[in-house]
N, C-alpha and C positions, 0 to 999 in steps of 0.2 A: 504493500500500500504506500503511495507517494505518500513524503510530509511534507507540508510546507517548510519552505527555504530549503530544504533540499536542493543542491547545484545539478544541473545535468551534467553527468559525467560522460558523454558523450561529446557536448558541447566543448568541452574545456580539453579535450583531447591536441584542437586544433590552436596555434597562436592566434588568426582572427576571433578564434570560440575566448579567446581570451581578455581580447581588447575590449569586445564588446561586452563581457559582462562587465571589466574594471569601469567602462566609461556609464553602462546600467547604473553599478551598485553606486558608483564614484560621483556621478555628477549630480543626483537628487541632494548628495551630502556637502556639496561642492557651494549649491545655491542655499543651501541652508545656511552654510558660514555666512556664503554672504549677506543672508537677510540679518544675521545678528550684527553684523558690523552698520549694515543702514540702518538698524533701530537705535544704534548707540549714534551714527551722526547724525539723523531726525531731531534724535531728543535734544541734543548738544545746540543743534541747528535753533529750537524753541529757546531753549534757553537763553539763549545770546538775547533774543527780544525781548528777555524780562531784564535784566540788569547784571552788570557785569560780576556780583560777587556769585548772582544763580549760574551765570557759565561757567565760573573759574572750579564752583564748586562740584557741577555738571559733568566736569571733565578730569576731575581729582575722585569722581564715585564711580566713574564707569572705570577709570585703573583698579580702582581696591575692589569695585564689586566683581567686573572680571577674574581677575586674578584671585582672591580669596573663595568663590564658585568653582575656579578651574582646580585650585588642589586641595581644598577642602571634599569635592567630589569627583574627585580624580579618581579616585580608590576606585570608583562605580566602573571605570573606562574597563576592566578587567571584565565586568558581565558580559558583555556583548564574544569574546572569545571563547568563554565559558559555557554558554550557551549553543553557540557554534559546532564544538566539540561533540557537545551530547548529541543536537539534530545529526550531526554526521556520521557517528556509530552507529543511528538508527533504530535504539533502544532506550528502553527505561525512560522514554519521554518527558514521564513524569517529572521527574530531576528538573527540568526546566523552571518547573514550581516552585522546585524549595529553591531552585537558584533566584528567582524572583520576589520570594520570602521575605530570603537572604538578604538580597542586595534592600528591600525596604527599611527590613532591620537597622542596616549597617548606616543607608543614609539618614534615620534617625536620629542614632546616634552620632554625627558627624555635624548634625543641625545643632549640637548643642554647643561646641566650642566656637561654631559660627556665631551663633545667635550670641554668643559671650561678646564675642571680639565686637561686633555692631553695635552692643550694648553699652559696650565701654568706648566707644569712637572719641568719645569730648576728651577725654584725659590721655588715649592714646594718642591724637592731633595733638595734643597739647605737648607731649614729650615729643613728639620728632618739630617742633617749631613752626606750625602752622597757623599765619592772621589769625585773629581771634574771630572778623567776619565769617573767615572761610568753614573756622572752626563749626562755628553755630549751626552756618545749614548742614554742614555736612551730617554732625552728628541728628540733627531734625529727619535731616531723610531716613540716616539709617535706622532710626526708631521706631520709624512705620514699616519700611522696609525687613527688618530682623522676622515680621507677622506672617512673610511671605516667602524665609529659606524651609521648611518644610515643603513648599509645595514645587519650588527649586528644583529642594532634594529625590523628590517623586517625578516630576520633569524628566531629570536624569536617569534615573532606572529605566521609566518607559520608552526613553527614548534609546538606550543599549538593549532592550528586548526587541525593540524593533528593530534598529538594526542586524541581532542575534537572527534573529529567523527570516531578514530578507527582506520587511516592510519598508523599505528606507522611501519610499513616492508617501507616506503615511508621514514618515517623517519634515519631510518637505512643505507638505501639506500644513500642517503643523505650522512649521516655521513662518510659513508666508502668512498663515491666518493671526496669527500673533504680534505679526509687524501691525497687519492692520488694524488690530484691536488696541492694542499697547498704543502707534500714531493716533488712534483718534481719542481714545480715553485721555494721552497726554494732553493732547490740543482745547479739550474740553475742560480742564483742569487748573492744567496752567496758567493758560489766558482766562479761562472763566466765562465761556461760550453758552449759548441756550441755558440759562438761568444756573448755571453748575457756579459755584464758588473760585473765583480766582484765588489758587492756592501754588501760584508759583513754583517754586520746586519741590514743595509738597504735595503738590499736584501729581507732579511725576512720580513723586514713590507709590501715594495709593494706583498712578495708572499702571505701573511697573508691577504691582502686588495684586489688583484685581485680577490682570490677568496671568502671570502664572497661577492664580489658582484656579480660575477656569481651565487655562491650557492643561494641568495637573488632573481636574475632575474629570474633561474629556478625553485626556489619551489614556488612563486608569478605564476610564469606561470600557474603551475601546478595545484594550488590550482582555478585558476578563471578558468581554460580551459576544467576541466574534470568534464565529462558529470555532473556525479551523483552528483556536486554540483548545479546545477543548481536551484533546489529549495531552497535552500541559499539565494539568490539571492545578493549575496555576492557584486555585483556592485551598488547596486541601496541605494543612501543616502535619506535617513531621519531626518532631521536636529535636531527634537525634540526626536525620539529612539534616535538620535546618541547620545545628552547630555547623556539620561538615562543609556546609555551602559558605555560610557564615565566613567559616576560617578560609575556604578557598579563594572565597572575593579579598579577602587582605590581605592574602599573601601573596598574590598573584596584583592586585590594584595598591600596595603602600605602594612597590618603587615606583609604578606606572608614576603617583598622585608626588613622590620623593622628586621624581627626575622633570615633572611640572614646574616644581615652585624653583629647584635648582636654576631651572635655565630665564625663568619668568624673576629671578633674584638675580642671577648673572646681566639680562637685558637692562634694568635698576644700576646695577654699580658701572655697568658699561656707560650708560648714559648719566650718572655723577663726575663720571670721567673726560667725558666728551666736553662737558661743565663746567671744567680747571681751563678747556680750553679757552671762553668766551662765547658770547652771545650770538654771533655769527655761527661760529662752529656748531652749535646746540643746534638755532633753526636748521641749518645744513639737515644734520644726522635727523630732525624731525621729519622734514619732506623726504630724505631718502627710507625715513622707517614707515612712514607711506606707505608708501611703494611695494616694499617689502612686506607688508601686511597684509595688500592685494594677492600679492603675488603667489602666496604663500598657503591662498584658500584651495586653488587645486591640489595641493600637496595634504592637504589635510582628510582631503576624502580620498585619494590615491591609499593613504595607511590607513584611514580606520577602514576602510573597503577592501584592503588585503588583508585585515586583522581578522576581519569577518569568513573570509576564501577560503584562509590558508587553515583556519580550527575546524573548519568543515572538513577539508581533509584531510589535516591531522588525527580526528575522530574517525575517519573512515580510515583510513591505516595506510591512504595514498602517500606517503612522502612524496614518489616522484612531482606526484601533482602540485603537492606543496614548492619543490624546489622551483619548478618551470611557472608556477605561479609568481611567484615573489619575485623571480627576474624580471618576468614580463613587467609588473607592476612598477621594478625601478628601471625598466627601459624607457618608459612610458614619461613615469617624470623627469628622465632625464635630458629625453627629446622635450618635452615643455621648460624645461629649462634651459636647453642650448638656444631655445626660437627666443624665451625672452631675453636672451644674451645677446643674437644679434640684434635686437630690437633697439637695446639702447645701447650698443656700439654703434650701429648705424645712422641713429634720430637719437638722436641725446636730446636734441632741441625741442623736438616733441613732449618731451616726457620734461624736462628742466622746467620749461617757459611756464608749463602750468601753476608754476608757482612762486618761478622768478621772472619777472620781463627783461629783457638780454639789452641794458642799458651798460653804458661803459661804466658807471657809481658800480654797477652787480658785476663787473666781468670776470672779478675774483671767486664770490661764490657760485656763478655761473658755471665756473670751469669745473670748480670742486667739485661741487654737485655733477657734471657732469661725470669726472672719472669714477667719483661715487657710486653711482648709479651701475657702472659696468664693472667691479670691484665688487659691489652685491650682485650683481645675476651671477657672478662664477662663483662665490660662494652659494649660491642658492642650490647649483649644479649638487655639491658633495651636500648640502642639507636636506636638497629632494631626497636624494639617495638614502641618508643615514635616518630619513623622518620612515622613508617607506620601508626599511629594511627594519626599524623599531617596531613599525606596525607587524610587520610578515613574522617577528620574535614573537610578541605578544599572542598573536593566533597559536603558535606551542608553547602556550604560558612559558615564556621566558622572557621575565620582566628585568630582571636583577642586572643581568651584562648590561644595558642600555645603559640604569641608572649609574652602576660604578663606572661606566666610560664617561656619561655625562659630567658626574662629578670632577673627574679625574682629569679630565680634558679640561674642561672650564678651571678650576680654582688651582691646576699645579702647573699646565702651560698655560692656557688661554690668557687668564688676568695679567698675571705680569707678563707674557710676550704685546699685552696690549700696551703695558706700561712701559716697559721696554722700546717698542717701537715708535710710539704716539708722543712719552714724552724725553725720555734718555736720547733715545737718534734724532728727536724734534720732528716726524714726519706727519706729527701732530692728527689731525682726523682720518688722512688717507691710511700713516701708522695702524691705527687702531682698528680700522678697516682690511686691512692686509694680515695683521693678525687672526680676526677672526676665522678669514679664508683658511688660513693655515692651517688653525683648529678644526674647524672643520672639514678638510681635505683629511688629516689624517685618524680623524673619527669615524670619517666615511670608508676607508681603509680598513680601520681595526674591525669595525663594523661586520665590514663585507667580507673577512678573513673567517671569523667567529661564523657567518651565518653560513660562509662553503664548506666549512670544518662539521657541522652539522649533517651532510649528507656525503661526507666519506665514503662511504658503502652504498650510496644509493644513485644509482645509472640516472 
């Protein structure tokens, strides 16, 4: 009997059977990033028309809400391989259940140091030295905000179960209905539209919190209601699977959520660095991390889209499949990263002027910016690689390597060859840019060693 998200093994025999599922499972996950990056410049976009401490503040919560969402439930990123696994073995379906359980348990518990940190915003702004303005709203928002990491945290699970069994157009779906709800709630809010109370940037936290908890009611709904989970049996607990799932999701999701905050810490000290350089330098490394934030969304559904492939056939005992998948996968991003390479070798100017206009006062940051710009696509090259080669680990729970390369790369070369190069040789932003590539070339390397070491014995 077919199960759903079951891969056709048929299909995947072929490299075209290959392409087209990564660009299937890849690009639904691909437009979803994007829809979260336009709901955060929407929002940022509103805010600017209320006053300038609601922008400043605006664009100082979407860093810490980001980022403390990303490794606080990072741990979750593990379900979806886990999941994978079991559909692929083709038994004991159930297990999908208590992994589901599992993973609500776990982001339960994970709500609670969140909902701490949020709680405490005014005294923690307050020790890293932030305006006393900026201080107020921030911590205002996250106080109505903290009502709505539960449903965050619920967010995340069901959205690693869809992914797990192959839903990712549900997921999509999702995303896009939520840009819209979350823009128009903000709009009505904020400004104080059709009799709604103009509540500024308070506005946006309850617009921000209404809606994940409807997003959270309806894909919960959706997940327990439709048909074809039923053999899931997604309701029915198991006190002793649940420990085991329990423990499976954190041991397999600490490093995934470890090697999160690592690099989303290292990007933080990179850019205090770029800092020492001056206020030129800072905007520069700004518009080029632009860029690279675009850029970087195909890459994102490339791995969690081979994470999803490759536990599927891991679970079914294909290694082969597994190895010719994960190549393909970083073939894939590596032709999308040589095309944006010569993009901006070729047209610098296209991509620069949007945000410098090419007067002789700019010719300096113009230029920067320019070689900038082609200095990140070649590093982007060895990051496709090492982001999708993360992913294709992860699909045979093997989380651990990434994070101690992660670490180890970043805090014992990475830092100080940035400091080395950036300020010791004086090559000052392009230094620190050259470094990174570095770093990243030979992570991309160790990487790729570790993961062909893996299939020794297998043709």
């Amino acid at each position: 009997m077919p199960v759903d998200g079951v891969l056709n093994s048929a299909e995947t025999q072929s490299l075209n059977g290959r392409l087209r599922e990564a660009l299937k499972i890849s690009l639904p996950i691909m437009v979803s990033q994007f829809m979260l990056m336009a709901g955060g410049f929407i929002s940022n976009l509103m805010l600017s028309r209320v006053d300038e401490t609601s922008f400043a503040a605006g664009l100082l919560i979407n860093s810490v809400q980001m980022s403390l969402v990303t490794v606080i439930f990072g741990v979750l990123y593990s379900l979806s391989p886990l999941i994978g696994r079991v559909i692929g073995e083709g038994r004991q379906l159930e297990r999908v259940g208590q992994l589901f359980l599992a993973a609500c348990s776990v982001a339960l518990l994970v709500c609670v140091p969140t909902i701490l940190l949020l709680y405490f915003a005014r005294p923690i702004l307050t020790a890293l030295g932030q305006p006393a303005a900026l201080i107020e709203a921030c911590a205002s928002y996250f106080h109505i905000y903290l009502w709505s990491v539960p449903a965050v945290g619920l967010i995340s699970v069901c959205v690693q179960v869809l992914l797990g069994v192959l839903k990712q157009g549900v997921v999509l779906l999702y995303s896009v209905l939520s840009l819209l709800v979350s823009t128009l709630l903000s709009y009505l809010l904020i400004f104080g539209k059709f009799g709604f109370p103009a509540l500024g940037l308070n506005g946006w936290a309850w617009a921000v919190s209404i809606t994940a908890w409807l997003a959270a009611l309806v894909l919960t709904g959706f997940i327990l209601r439709h048909p074809g989970h039923r053999v899931y049996a997604l309701t029915t607990l198991q006190r002793h699977s649940l420990r085991q799932s329990m423990g499976s999701i954190v041991r397999i999701g600490l490093p995934i959520a470890v090697q999160m905050g690592n690099e989303i810490f290292s990007f933080l000290v990179t850019t205090l660095m770029v800092g020492w350089l001056g206020v030129e330098a800072l905007a520069t490394q700004q518009v080029a991390t632009r860029y690279l934030l675009m850029l970087v969304i195909p890459i994102i559904g490339l791995s969690q889209a081979v994470t999803v492939v490759t536990s599927k056939h891991f679970g079914a005992g294909r290694l082969g499949e597994v190895k010719l998948t994960g190549q393909a996968y970083v073939w894939m991003g590596a032709l999308y990263s040589l095309i944006v390479l010569a993009a901006f070798a070729l047209a610098p100017d296209a991509f620069v002027s949007v945000f410098i206009e090419n007067r002789p006062e700019n010719a300096a940051i113009y230029q920067t910016l320019a070689v900038l710009l082609v200095l990140i696509a070649i590093g982007q090259i060895f990051d496709a690689v090492r982001n999708i080669l993360t992913g294709a680990l992860r699909g045979l729970q093997d989380s651990k390597f990434p994070m101690q390369l992660s670490i180890v790369m970043i805090w014992v070369i990475g830092v100080p060859l940035a400091y080395l190069m950036g300020f010791t040789w004086n090559w000052g932003l392009v230094g620190i840019t050259v470094a990174h590539d570095i770093v990243m070339a030979i992570g991309c390397a160790i990487l790729w060693w570790h993961w062909k070491n893996k299939f020794k014995s297998t043709p």
